[in-house]
TORDO-854976 format. One line per field, with one value per residue (C-alpha): residue in one letter; residue number from 1; x, y, z. Coordinates in nm, 3 decimals. Each point is the difference from the previous one (the first is absolute). Example, Ala and Ser with C-alpha at 12.3 -4.5 7.8 and 13.67 -1.06 7.14 Angstrom:
% TORDO-854976
res <- [A, S]
n <- [1, 2]
px <- [1.230, 0.137]
py <- [-0.450, 0.344]
pz <- [0.780, -0.066]
END
This chain:
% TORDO-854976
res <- [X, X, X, X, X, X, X, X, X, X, X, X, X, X, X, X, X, X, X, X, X, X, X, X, X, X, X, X, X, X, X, X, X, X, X, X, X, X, X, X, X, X, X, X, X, X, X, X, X, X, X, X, X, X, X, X, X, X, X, X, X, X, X, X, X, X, X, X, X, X, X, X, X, X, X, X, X, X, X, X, X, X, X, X, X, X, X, X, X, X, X, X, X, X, X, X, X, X, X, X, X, X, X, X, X, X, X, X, X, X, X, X, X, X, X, X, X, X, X, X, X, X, X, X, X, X, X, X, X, X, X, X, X, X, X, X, X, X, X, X, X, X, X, X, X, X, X, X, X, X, X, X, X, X, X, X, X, X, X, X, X, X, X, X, X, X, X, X, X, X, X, X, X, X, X, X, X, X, X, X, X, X, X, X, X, X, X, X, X, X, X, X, X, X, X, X, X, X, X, X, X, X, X, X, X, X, X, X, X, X, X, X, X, X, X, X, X, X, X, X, X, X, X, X, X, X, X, X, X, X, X, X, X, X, X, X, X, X, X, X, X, X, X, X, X, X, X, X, X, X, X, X, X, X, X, X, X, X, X, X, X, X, X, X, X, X, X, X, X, X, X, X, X, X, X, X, X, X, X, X, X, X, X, X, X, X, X, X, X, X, X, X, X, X, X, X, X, X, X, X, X, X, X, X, X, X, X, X, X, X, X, X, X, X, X, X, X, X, X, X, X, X, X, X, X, X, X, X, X, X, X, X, X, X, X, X, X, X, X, X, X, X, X, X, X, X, X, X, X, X, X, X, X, X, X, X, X, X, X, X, X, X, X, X, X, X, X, X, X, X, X, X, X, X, X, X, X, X, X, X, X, X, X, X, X, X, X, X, X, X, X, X, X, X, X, X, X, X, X, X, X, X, X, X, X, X, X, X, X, X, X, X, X, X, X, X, X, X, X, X, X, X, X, X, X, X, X, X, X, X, X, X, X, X, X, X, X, X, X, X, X, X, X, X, X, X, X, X, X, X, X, X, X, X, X, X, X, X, X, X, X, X, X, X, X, X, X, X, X, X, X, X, X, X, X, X, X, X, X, X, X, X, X, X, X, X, X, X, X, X, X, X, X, X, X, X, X, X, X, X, X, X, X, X, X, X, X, X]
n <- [1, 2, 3, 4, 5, 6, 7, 8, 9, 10, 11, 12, 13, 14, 15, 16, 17, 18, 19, 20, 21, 22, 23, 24, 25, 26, 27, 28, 29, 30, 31, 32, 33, 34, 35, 36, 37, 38, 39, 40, 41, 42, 43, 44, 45, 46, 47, 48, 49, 50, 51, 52, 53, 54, 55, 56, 57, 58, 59, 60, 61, 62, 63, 64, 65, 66, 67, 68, 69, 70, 71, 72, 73, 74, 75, 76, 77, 78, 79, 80, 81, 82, 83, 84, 85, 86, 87, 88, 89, 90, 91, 92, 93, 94, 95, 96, 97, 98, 99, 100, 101, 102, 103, 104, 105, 106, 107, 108, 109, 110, 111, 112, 113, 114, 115, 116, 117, 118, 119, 120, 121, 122, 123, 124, 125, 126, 127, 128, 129, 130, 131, 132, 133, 134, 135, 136, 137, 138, 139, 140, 141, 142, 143, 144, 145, 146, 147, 148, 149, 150, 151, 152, 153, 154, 155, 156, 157, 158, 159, 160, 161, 162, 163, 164, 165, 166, 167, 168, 169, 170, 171, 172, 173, 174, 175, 176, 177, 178, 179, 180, 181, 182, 183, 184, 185, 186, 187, 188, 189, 190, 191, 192, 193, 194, 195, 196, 197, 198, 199, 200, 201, 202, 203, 204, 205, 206, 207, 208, 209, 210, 211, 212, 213, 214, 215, 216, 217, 218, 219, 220, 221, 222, 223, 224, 225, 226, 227, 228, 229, 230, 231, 232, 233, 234, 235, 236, 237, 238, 239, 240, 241, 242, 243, 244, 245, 246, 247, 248, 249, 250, 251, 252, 253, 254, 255, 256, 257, 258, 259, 260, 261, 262, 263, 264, 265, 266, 267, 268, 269, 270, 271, 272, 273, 274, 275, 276, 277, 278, 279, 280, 281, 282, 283, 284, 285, 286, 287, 288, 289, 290, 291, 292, 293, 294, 295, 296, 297, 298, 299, 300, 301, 302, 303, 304, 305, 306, 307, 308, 309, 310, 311, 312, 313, 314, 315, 316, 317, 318, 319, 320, 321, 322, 323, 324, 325, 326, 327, 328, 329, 330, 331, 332, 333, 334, 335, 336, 337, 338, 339, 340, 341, 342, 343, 344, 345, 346, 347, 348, 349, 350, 351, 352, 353, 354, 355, 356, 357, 358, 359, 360, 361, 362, 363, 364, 365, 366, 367, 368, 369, 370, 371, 372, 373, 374, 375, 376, 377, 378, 379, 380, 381, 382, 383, 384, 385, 386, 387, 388, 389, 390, 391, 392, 393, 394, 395, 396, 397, 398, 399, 400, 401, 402, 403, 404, 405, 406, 407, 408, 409, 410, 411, 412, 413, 414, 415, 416, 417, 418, 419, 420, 421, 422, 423, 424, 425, 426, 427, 428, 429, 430, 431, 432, 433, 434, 435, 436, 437, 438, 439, 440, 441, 442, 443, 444, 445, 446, 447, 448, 449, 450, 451, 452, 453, 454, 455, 456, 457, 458, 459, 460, 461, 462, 463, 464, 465, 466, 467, 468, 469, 470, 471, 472, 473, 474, 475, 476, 477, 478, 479, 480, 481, 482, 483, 484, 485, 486, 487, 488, 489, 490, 491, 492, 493, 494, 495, 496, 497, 498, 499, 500, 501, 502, 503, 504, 505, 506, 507, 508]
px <- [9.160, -0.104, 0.215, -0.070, -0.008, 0.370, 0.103, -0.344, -0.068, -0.348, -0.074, -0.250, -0.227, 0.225, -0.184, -0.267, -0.040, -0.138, -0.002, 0.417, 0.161, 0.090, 0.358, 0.051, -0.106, 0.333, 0.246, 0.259, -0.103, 0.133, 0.256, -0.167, -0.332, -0.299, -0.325, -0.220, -0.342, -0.168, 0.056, 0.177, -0.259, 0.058, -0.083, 0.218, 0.361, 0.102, 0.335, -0.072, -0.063, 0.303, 0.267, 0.360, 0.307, 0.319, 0.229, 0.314, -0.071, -0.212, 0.202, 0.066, -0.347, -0.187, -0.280, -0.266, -0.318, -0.313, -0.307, -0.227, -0.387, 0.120, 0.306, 0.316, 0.304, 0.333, 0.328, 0.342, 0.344, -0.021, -0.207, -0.022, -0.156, -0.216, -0.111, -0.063, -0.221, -0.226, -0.046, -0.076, -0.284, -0.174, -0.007, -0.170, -0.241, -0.336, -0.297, -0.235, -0.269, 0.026, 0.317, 0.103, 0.289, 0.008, 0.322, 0.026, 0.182, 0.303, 0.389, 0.210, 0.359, 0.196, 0.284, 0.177, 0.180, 0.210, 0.109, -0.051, -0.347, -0.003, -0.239, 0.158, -0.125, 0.162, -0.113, 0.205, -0.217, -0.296, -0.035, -0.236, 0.034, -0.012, -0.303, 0.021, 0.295, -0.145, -0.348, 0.298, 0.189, -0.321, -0.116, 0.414, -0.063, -0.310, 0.196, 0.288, 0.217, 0.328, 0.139, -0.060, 0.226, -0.046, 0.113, 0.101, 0.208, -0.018, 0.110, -0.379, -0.006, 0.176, -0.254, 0.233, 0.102, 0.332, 0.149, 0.289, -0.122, -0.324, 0.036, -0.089, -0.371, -0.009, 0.088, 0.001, -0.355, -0.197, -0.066, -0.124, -0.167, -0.045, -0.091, -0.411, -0.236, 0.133, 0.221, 0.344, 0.229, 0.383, 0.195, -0.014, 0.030, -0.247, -0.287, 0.052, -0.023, -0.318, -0.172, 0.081, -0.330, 0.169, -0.125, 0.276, 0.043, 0.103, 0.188, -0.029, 0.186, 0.084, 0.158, 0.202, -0.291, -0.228, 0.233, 0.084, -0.385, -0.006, 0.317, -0.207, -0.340, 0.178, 0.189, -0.335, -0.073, 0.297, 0.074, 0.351, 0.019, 0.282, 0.067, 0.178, 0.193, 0.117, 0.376, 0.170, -0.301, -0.341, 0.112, -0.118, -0.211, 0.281, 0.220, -0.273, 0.044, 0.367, 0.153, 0.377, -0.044, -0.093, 0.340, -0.225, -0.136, -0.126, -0.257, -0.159, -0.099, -0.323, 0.023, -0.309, -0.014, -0.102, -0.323, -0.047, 0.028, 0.374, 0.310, 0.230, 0.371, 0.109, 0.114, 0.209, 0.339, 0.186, 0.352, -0.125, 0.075, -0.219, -0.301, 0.126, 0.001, -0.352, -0.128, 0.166, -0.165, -0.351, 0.042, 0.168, -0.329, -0.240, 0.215, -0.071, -0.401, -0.090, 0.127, -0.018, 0.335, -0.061, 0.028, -0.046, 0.226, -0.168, 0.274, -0.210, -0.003, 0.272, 0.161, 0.356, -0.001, 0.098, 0.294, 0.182, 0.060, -0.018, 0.354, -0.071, -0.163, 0.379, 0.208, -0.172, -0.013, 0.391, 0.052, -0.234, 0.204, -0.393, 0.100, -0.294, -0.296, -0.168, 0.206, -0.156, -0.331, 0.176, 0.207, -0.304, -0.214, 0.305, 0.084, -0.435, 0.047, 0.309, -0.186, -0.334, 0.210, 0.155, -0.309, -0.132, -0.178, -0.030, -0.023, -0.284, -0.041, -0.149, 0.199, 0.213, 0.191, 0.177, 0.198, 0.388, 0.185, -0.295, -0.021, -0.134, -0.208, -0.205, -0.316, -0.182, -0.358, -0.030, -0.247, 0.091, -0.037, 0.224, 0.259, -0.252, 0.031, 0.272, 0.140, 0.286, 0.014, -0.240, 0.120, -0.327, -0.078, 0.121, 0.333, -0.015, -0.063, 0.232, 0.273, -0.097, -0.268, -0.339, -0.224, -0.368, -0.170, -0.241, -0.028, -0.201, -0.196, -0.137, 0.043, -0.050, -0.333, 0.038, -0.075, -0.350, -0.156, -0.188, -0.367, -0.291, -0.095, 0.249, -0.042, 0.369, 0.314, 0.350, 0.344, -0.049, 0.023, -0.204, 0.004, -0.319, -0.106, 0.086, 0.344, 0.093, -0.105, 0.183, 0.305, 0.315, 0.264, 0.250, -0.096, 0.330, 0.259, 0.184, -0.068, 0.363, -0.133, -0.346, 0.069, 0.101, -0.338, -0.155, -0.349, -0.178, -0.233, -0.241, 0.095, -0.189, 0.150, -0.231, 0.056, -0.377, -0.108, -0.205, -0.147, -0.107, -0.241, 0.182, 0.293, -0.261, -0.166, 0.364, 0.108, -0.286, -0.067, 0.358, 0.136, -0.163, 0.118, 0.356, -0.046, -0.068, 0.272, 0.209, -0.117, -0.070, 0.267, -0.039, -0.263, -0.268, -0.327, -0.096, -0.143, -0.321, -0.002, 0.160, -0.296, -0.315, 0.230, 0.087, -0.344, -0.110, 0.296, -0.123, -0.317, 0.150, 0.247, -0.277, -0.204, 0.283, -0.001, 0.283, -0.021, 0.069, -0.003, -0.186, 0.116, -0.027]
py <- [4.550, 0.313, 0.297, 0.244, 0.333, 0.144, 0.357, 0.116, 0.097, 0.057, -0.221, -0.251, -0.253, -0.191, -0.132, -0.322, -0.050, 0.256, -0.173, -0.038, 0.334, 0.192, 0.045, -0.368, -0.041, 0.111, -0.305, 0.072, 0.061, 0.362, 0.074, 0.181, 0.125, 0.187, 0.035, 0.309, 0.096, 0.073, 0.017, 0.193, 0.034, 0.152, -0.021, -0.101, -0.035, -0.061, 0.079, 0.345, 0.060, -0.150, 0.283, -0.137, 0.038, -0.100, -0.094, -0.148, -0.166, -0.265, -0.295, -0.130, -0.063, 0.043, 0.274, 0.172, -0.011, 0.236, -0.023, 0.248, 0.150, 0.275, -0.122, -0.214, -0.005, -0.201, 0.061, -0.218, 0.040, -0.095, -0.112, -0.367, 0.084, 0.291, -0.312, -0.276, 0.274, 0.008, -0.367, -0.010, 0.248, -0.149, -0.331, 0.201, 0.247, -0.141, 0.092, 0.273, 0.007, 0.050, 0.236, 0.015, -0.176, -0.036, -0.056, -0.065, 0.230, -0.138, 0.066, -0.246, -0.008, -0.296, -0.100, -0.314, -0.266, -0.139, 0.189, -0.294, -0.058, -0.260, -0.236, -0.237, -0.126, -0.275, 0.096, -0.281, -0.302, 0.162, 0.396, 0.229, 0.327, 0.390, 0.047, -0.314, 0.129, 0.387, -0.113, -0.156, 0.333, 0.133, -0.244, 0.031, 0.361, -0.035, -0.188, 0.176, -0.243, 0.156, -0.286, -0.169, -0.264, -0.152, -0.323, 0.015, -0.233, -0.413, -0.331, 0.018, 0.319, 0.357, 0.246, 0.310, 0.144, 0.119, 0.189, -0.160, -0.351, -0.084, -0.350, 0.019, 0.092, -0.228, -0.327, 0.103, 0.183, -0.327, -0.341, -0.294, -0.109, 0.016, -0.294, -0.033, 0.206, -0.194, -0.263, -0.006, -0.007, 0.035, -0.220, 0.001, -0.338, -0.239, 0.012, 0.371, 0.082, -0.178, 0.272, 0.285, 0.140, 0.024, 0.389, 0.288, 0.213, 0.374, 0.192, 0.197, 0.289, 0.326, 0.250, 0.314, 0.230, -0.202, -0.069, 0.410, 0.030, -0.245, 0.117, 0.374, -0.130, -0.144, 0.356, 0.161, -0.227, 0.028, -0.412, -0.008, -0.311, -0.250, -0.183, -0.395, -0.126, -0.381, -0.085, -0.207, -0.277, 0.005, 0.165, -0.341, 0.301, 0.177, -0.284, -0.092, 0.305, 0.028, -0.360, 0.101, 0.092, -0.308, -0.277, -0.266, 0.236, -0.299, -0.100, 0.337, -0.156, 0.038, 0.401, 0.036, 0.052, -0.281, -0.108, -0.182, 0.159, -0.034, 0.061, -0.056, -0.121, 0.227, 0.276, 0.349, -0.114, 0.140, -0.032, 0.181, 0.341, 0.091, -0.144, 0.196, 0.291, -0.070, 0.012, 0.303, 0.178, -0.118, 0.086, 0.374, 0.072, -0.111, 0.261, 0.268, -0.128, -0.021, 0.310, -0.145, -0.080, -0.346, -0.358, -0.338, -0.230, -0.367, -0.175, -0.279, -0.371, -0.012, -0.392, 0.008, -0.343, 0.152, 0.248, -0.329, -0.129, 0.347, 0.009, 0.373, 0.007, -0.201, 0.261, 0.295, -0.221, -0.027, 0.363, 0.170, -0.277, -0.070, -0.364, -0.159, 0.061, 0.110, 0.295, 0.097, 0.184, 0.191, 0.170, 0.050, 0.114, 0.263, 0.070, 0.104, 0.161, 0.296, 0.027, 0.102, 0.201, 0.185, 0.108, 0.097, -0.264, -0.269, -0.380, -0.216, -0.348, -0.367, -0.105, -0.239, 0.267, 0.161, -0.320, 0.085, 0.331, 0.199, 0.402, 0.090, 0.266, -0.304, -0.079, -0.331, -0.112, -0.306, -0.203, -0.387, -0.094, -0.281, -0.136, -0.084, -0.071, 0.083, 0.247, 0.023, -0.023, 0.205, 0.394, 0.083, 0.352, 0.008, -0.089, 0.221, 0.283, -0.083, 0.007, 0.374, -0.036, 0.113, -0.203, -0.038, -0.269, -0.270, -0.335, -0.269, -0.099, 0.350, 0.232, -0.257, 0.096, -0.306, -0.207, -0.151, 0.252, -0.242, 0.086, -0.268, 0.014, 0.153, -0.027, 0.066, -0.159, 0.022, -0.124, -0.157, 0.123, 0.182, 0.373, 0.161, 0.312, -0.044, -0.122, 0.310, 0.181, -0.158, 0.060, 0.222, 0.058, 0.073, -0.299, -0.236, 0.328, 0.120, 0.364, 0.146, -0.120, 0.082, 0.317, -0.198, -0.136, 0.273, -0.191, -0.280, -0.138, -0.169, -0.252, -0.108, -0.249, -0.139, -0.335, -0.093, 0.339, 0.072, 0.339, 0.312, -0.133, -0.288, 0.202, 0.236, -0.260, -0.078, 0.320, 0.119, 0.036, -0.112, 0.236, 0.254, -0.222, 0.082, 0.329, 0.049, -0.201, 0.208, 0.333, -0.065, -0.267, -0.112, 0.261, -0.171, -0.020, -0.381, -0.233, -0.012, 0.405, -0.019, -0.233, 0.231, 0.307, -0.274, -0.104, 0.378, 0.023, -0.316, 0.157, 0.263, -0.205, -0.227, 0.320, 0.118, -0.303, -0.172, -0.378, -0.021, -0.329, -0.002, 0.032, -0.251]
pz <- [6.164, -0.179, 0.034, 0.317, -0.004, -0.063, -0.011, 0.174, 0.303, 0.055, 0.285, -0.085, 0.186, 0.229, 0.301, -0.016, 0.375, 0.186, 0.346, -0.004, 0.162, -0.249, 0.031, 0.061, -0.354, -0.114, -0.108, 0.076, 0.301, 0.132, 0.259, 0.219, -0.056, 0.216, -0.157, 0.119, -0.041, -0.364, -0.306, -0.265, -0.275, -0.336, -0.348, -0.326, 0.032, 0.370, -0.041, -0.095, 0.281, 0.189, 0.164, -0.051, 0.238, -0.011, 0.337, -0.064, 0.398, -0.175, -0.119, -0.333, -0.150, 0.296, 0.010, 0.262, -0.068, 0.141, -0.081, 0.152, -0.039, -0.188, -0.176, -0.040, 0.025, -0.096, 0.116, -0.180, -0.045, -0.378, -0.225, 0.051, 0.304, -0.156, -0.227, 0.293, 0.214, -0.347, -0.039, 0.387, -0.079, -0.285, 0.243, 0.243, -0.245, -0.094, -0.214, 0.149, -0.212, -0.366, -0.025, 0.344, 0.163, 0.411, 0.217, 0.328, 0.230, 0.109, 0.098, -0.168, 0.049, -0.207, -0.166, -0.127, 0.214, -0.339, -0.291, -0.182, -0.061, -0.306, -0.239, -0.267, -0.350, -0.195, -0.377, -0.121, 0.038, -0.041, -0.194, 0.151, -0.190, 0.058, 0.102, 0.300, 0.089, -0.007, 0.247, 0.252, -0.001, 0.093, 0.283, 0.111, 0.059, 0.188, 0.274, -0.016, -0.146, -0.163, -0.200, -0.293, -0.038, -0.404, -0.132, -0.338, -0.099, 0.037, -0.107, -0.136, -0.177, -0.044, -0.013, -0.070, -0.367, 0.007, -0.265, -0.204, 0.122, -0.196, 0.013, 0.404, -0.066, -0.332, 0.199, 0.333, 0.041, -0.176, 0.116, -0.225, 0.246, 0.449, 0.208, -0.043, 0.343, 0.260, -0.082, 0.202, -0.249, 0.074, -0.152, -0.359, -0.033, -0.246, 0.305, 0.056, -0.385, -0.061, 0.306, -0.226, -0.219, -0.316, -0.013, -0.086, 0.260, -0.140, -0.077, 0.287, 0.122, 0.086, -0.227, 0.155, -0.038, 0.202, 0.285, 0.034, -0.042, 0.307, 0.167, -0.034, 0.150, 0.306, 0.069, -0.019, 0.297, 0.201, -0.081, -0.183, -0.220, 0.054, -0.299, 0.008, -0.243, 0.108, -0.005, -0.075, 0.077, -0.146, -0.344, -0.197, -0.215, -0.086, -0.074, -0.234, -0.159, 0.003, 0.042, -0.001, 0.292, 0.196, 0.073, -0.231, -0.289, -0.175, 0.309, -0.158, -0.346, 0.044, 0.082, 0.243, 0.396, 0.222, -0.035, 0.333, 0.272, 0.271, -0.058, -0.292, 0.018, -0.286, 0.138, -0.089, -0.136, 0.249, -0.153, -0.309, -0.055, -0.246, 0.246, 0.214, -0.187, -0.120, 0.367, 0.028, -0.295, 0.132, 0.368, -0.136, -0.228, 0.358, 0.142, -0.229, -0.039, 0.375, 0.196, 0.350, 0.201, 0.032, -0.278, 0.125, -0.200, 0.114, 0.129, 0.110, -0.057, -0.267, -0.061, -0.049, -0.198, -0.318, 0.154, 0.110, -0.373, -0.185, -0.069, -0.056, 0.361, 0.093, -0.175, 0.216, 0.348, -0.085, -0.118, 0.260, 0.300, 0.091, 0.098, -0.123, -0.180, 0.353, -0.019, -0.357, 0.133, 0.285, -0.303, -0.241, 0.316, 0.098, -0.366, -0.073, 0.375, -0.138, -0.342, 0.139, 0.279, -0.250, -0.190, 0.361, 0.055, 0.310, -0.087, 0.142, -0.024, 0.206, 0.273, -0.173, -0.167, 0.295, 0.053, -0.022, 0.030, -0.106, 0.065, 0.256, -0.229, -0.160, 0.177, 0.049, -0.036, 0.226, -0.136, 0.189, 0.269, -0.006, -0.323, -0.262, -0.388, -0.237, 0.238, 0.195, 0.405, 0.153, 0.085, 0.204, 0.107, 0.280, -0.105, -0.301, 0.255, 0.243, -0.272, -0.099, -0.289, -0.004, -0.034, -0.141, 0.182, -0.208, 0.163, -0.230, 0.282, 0.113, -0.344, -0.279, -0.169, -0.226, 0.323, 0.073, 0.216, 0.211, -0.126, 0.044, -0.393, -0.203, -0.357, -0.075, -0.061, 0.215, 0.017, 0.329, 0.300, 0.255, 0.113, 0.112, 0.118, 0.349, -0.069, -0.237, 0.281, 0.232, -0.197, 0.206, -0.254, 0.308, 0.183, 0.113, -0.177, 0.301, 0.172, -0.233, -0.272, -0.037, -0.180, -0.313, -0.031, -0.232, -0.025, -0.217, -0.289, -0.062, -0.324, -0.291, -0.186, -0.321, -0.076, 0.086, -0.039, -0.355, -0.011, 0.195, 0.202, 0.094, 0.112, 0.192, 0.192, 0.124, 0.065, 0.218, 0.278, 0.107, -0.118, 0.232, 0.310, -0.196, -0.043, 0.426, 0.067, -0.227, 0.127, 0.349, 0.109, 0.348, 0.078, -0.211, 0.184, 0.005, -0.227, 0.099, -0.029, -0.377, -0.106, 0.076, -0.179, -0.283, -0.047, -0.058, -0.281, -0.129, -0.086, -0.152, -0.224, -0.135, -0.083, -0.223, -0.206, 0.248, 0.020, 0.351, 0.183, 0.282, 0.376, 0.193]
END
């Protein structure tokens, strides 16, 4: 993907398909909209020309939109919605001539079903790099999505450089080797190791200046970036580069992540205070680095094998009275829970974590649909929710982008799986919650996780065009227009996503 245009905003050449209605071009697809007769023609920088009002009866991001002969016009209560009513208009503008840019007139009036409007990347497996990560801010803000949810720390690799911890980027950011394109390797057994390609992957990783630089571009586009740091599973990477802080330091000898892909036993040392204290230093610098009011701590698929013979794991089940090492999570998850409260900040993690007497300020991303790997018994949504957390709502088998997507040739690779077009769309992130407890599901996200993805264009082809069915689902909810509707306005944005140098799978 190269990099769209950012700060500017001269409206450039956005429609392919001049038989499709011109407002029913727009994905997401508008509230309410009623097109008129003409055009508004003019010639350099559209938005020049653009009269802004402000009317604090429009709702949180929301934003009228007028286009007339001799004029237009946006109305907002802030500037979210200021920023939405733009993006809506360079969907809608088009070329006139050399200079000139055409718009439809139209009355648009629109605003978001979910606050949460969200899109996932694992960096872990595979590293992707500013500029990726810069073109999907871009494409985010085209649809209106206001999330960026970023994986950044793995069994398979730490991609983060924290001061006063060097060692996590000199182990934890470098692999001697991944398992070769397209071999299934889990295990790391004698079979498994002989599918690895032998080839060092990294260092890679971010230093502080490039995640504010990041954490910067996203403000710019109203998307505030959600950072995860994984506790107290998936921190193999960090025990590499710290092994007192694992129960079994010496399964750490050879100080490098996991280089096939699932889950490692080794976990955070939960009865050690000075882990502990570690995590505590890490999550307190993502604090300071990443301004928004939410950090998702993981919490997903941790074993427990090693906290039942830790006798440092023992001595805190016994000190904490946690009966048994199921009780050891619950305390890390509500101990991470006050921490992050008290720097003003709300805790997110997968479902898994709210198990126990967790606050009812911690909110859940349900990912299962039923219990499934390391985890622990399922907390679905709808539980979460009824129990008084939000809720973010990304089921594998509707949001998982790492999921075959059902195409005739595709000359990618996935997990397994199957979720196509017409299932994202299908996707109701309130569907089986009951009526009181609906308004604790703030929204969902689409999830990229990069075990068989390699590079930009792989992670592209995956992302679009599902994630436009996300984004409608996202913005419209229940009012979204139809399938078979979303496909002729998909195809249109299709065009225009391959013409910016988008690898865009096709829609069928």
């Amino acid at each position: 993907m190269k990099k769209l245009a950012g700060k500017s905003l001269v409206i450039v050449a956005a429609l392919t398909a001049a038989s499709a209605s011109a407002a029913l071009q727009i994905v997401p697809a508008p509230r309410k909209a009623v097109e008129g007769e003409g055009t508004f023609v003019c010639t350099g920088d559209v938005v020049a020309q653009v009269k802004f009002e402000s009317d604090t009866a429009v709702p949180k991001e929301g934003y009228r939109l007028s286009v007339a002969k001799d004029g237009i016009k946006i109305v907002s209560s802030d500037e979210a919605g200021r920023f939405y009513a733009l993006e809506t208009l360079k969907q809608l503008a088009a070329k006139e001539g050399k200079d000139g840019v055409k718009v439809p007139c139209v009355e648009i009036e629109d605003s978001p079903r979910y606050s949460w409007r969200g899109l996932h990347l694992d960096e872990c497996r595979h590293f992707f790099g500013k500029e990726t990560v810069k073109s999907i801010l871009d494409l985010m803000a085209r649809y209106k999505l206001n999330r960026f949810h970023w994986h950044l720390t793995e069994d398979q690799g730490w991609r983060v450089d924290v001061p006063g911890y060097p060692d996590l980027v000199k182990y934890g950011a470098v692999r001697s080797a991944s398992p070769r394109h397209g071999e299934k390797a889990y295990t790391g057994t004698k079979e498994d190791a002989a599918k690895l390609n032998g080839v060092r992957y990294g260092p890679y990783y971010y230093t502080e200046a490039d995640l504010k630089e990041i954490v910067a571009y996203a403000a710019a586009r109203h998307i505030q970036v959600v950072p995860e740091i994984e506790l107290p599973g998936h921190v193999y990477a960090a025990l590499a580069a710290y092994p007192q802080f694992a129960c079994c330091p010496e399964n750490l000898s050879s100080r490098e992540p996991r280089l096939v892909w699932g889950i490692e036993k080794d976990v955070l040392c939960l009865g050690n205070d000075e882990a502990i204290k570690f995590m505590e230093n890490v999550v307190d610098w993502v604090c300071k680095v990443f301004p928004g009011d939410v950090v998702h701590i993981g919490g997903d698929e941790c074993p427990q094998i090693r906290w039942q013979s830790c006798p440092k794991c023992q001595a805190r089940i016994k000190k904490e009275g946690l009966g048994d090492h199921n009780g050891l999570q619950p305390w890390i998850t509500r101990h991470f829970v006050k921490f992050l409260a008290d720097r003003g900040k709300r805790t997110l993690g997968w479902d898994e974590y709210l198990l126990g007497d967790i606050p009812k300020s911690a909110m859940g991303m349900s990912w299962r649909e039923s219990r499934s790997g390391a985890g622990h018994e399922l907390v679905s949504g709808a539980a979460a929710a009824t129990r008084g957390h939000d809720v973010v709502m990304t089921p594998c088998s509707y949001c998982y982008l790492d999921y075959g997507q059902g195409l005739g040739d595709d000359p990618f690779l996935y997990i397994g799986g199957k979720v196509t077009l017409e299932r994202c769309y299908s996707f109701d992130p309130c569907a089986g919650v009951p009526d009181d407890a609906k308004s604790h599901i703030l929204g969902g996200q689409g999830n990229n996780w990069t075990e068989y993805t390699w590079n930009e264009y792989d992670l592209a082809w995956k992302v679009w065009p599902r994630m436009l069915a996300l984004s409608e689902v996202f913005w419209l909810g229940e009012a979204k227009p139809g399938f078979a509707d979303f496909k002729k306005r998909a195809a249109v944005q299709r065009s225009w996503l391959v013409s910016h140098g988008v690898n865009c799978a096709p829609i069928e």
